[in-house]
C-alpha positions as CSV (number, residue, x, y, z in Angstrom):
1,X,9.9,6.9,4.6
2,X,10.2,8.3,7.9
3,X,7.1,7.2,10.3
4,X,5.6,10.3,10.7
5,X,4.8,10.1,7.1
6,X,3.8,6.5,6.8
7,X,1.1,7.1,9.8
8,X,-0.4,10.0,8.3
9,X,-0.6,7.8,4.5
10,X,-2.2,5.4,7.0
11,X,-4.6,7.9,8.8
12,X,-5.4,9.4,5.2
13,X,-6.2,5.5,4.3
14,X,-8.2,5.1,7.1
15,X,-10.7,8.2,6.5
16,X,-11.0,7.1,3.3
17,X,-11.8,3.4,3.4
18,X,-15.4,2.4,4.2
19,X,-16.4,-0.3,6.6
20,X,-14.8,-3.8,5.7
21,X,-13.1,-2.2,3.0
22,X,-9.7,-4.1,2.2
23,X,-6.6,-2.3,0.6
24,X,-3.7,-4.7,-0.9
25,X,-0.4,-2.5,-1.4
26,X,3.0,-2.9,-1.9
27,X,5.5,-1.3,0.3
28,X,9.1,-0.2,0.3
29,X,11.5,0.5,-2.6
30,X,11.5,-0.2,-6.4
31,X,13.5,-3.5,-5.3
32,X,11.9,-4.8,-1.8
33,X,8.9,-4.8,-1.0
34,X,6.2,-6.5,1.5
35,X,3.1,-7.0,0.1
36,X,0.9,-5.3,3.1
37,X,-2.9,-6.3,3.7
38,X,-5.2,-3.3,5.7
39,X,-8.6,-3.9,6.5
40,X,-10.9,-1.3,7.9
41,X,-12.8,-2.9,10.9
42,X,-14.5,-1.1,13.7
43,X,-13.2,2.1,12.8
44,X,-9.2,0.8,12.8
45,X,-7.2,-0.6,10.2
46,X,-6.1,-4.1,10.3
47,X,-2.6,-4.7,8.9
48,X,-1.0,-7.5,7.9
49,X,2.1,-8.6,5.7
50,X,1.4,-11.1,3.2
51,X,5.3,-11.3,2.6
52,X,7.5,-10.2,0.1
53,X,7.0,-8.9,-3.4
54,X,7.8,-6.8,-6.2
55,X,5.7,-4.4,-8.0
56,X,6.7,-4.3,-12.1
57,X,5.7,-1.0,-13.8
58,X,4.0,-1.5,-16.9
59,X,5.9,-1.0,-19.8
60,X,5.6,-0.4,-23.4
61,X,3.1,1.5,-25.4
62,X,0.0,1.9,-22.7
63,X,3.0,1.3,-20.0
64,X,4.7,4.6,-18.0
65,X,7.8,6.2,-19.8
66,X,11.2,5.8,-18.6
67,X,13.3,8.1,-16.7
């Protein structure tokens, strides 16, 4: 992700969140990733990394299909 692109996701956050609104979101690829904290406080976002983590699709009937 080049940054270009990960400030305007973040700008794109930041329009959308309200006041004291918290996102928790994994980033990076399907094998690292930080677990990344934003807060919207007087009109900025907060961010913080809450360390490393690994986001496991949901598999199986209600789950996504595999490539």
């Amino acid at each position: 992700m080049t940054q270009d692109y990960a400030q305007a996701r973040e700008k794109m956050v930041k329009n959308q969140l309200a006041e004291g609104g918290r996102l928790l979101i994994p980033v990076g690829d399907k094998y690292s990733q930080e677990l990344i904290r934003l807060i919207k406080k007087g009109g900025n976002l907060i961010r913080r990394s809450l360390g490393g983590c690994r986001f496991v699709s949901l598999i199986g009937e209600q789950g996504w299909e595999e490539a």
